[in-house]
PAMIGU-454108 format. One record per residue (C-alpha): residue number from 1; residue in three letters; x, z, y. Coordinates in pm, whole numbers. Layout:
! PAMIGU-454108
> n / res / c1 / c3 / c2
> NUM / ALA / X / Z / Y
...
! end
This chain:
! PAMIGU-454108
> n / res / c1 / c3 / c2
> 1 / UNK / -913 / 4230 / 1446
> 2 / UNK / -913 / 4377 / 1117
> 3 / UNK / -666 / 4050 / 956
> 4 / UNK / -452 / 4115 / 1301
> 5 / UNK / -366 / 4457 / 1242
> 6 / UNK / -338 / 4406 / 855
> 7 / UNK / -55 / 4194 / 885
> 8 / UNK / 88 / 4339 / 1163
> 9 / UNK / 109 / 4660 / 904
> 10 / UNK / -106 / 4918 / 1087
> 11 / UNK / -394 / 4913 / 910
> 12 / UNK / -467 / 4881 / 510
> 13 / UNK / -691 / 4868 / 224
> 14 / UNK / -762 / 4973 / -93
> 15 / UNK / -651 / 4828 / -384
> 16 / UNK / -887 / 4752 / -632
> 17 / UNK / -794 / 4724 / -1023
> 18 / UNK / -781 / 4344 / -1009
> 19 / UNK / -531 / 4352 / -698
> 20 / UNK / -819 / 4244 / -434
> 21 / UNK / -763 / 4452 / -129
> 22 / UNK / -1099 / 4603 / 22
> 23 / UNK / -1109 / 4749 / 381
> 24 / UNK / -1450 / 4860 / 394
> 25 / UNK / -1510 / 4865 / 747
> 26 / UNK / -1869 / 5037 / 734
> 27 / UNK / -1669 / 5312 / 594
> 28 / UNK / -1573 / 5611 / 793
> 29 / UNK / -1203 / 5738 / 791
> 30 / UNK / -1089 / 6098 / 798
> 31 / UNK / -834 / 6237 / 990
> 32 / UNK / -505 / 6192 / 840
> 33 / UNK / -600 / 5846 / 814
> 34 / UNK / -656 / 5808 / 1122
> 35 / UNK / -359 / 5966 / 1248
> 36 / UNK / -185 / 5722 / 992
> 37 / UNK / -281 / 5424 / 1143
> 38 / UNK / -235 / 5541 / 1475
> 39 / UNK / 183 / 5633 / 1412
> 40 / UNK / 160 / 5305 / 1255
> 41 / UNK / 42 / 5125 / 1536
> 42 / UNK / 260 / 5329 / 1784
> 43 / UNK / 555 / 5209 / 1565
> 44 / UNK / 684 / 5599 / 1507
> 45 / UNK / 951 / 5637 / 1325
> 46 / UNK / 829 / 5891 / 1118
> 47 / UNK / 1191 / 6009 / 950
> 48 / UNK / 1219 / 6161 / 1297
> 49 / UNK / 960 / 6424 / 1214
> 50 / UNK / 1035 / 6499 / 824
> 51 / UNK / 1145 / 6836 / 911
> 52 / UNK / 911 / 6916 / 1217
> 53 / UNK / 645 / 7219 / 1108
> 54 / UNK / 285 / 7210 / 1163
> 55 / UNK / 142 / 7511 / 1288
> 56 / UNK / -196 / 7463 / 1085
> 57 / UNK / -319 / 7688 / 848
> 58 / UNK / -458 / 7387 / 644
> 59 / UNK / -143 / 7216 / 596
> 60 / UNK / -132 / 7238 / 248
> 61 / UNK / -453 / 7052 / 270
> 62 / UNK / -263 / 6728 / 422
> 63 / UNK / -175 / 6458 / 163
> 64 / UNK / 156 / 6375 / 95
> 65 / UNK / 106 / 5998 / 241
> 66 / UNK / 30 / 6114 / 558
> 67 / UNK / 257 / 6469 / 595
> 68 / UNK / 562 / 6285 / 801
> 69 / UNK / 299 / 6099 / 1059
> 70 / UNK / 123 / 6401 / 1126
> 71 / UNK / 402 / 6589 / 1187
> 72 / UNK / 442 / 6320 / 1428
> 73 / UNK / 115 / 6329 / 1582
> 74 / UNK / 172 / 6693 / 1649
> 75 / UNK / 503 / 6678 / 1753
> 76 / UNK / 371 / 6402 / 2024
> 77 / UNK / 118 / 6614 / 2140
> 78 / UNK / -132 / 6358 / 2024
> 79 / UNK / -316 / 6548 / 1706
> 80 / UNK / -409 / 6975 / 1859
> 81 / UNK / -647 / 7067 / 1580
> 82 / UNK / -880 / 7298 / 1641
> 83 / UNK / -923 / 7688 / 1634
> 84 / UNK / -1179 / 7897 / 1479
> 85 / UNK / -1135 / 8294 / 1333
> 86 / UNK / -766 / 8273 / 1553
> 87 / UNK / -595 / 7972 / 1348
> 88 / UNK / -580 / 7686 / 1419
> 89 / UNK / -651 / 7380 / 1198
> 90 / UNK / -577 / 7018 / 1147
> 91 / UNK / -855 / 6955 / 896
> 92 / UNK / -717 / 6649 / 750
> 93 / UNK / -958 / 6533 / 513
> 94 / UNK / -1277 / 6573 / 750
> 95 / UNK / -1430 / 6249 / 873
> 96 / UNK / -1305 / 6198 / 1236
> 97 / UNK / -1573 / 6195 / 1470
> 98 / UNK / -1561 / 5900 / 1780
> 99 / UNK / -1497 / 6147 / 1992
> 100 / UNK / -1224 / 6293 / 1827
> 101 / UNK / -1080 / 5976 / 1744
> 102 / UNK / -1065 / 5829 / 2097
> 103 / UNK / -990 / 6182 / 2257
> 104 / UNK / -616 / 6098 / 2019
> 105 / UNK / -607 / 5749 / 2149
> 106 / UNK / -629 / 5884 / 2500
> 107 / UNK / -319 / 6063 / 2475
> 108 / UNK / -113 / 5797 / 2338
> 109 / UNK / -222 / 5631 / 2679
> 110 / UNK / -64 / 5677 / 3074
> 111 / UNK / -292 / 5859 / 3275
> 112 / UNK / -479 / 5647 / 3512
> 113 / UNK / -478 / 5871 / 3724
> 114 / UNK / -874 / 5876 / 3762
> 115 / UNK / -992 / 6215 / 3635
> 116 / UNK / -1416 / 6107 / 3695
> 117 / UNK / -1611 / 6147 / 3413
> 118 / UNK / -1907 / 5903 / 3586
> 119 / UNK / -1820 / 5647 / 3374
> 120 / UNK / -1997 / 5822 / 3087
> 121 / UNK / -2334 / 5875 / 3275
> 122 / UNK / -2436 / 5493 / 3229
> 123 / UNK / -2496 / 5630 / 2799
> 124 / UNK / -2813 / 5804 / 2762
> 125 / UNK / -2626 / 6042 / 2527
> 126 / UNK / -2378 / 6134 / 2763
> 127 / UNK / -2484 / 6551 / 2790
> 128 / UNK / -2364 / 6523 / 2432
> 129 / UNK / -2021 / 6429 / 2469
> 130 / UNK / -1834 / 6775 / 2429
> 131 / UNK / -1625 / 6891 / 2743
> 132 / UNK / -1312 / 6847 / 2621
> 133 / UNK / -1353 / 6512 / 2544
> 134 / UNK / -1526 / 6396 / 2837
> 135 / UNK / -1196 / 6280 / 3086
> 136 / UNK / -1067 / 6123 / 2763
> 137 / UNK / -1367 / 5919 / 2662
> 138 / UNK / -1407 / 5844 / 3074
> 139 / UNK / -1086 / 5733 / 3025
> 140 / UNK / -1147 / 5502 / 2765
> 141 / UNK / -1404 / 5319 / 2886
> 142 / UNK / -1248 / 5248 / 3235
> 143 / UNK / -979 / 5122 / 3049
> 144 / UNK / -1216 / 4834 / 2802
> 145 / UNK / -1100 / 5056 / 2438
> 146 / UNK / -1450 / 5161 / 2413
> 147 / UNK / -1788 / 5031 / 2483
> 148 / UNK / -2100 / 5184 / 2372
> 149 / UNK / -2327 / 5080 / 2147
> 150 / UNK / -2722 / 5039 / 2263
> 151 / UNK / -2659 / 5259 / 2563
> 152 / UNK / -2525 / 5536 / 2390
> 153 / UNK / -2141 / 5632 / 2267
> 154 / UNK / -2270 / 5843 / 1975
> 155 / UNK / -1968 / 6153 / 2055
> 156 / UNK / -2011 / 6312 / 1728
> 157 / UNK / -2113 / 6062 / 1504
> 158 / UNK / -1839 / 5964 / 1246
> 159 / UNK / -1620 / 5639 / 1321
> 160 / UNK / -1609 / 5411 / 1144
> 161 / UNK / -1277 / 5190 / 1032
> 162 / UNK / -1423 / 4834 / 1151
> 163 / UNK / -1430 / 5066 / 1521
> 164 / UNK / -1120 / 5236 / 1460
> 165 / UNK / -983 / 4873 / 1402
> 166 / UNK / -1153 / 4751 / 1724
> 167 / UNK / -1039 / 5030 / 1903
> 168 / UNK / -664 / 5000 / 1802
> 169 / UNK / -695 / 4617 / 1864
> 170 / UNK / -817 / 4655 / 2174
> 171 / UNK / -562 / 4885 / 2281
> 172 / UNK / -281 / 4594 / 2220
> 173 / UNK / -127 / 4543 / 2567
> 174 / UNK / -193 / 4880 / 2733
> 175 / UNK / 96 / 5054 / 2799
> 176 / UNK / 97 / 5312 / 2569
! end
């Protein structure tokens, strides 16, 4: 999955100072690097957003690799942020949590018209999945992106880039 979406340009590595390229898939990814590989994957064309404005009081905050695709993101209605003390903020270099992440991937997705949540109460953690994520993560597992893990989706804990690969891969097909 990881190769796949390599060459196909979504994802990448790091470059190391003899030229090997690491992914590091136990690694987890933060926000604007997820939103990265998501525009990538979408195929955005990202000089369509150059001038759009983010409403985020972080935005400073936002590297300059991944301004143009979260503009995008925004401008999609895929990436929200979150408000706390009446702002609201993209927080671009936090670690993306699994929820997070797939509650993005949901919105790059049709509806399926299905608004249950039941499909989360075969994971023991399912009271921990936050309410605003819950239709999206239902979502996600009707549709095969996600899976579990042990019996349990683990809502907050950080994804990982191996996952975020998995999910992206698995996502190949759906119309989006």
């Amino acid at each position: 999955m990881i190769n796949s979406l390599y060459f196909d340009g979504i994802l990448t590595g790091s470059a190391q100072p003899d030229g090997t390229m690491l992914y590091r898939p136990d690694a987890s990814m933060t926000r604007q690097e997820f939103i990265v590989a998501l525009m990538r994957y979408l195929e955005v064309d990202l000089t369509a957003y150059q001038n759009a404005k983010l409403p985020f009081a972080d935005s400073g905050k936002i590297a300059k690799w991944a301004s143009d695709a979260m503009k995008a993101a925004y401008s999609l209605g895929y990436l929200s942020g979150s408000s706390s003390d009446g702002k609201l903020y993209a927080k671009p270099t936090d670690t993306i949590s699994r929820q997070e992440a797939m509650v993005i991937l949901s919105r790059t997705l049709d509806g399926d018209g299905d608004d249950s949540t039941d499909a989360l109460e075969q994971f023991s953690d399912a009271d921990k999945v936050a309410k605003w994520a819950r239709e999206p993560l239902a979502q996600m597992l009707r549709a095969g992106i996600i899976a579990g893990s042990n019996g349990k989706l683990n809502p907050a804990g950080k994804v990982t880039r191996a996952q975020v690969a998995k999910m992206l891969y698995s996502m190949q097909g759906l119309d989006t």
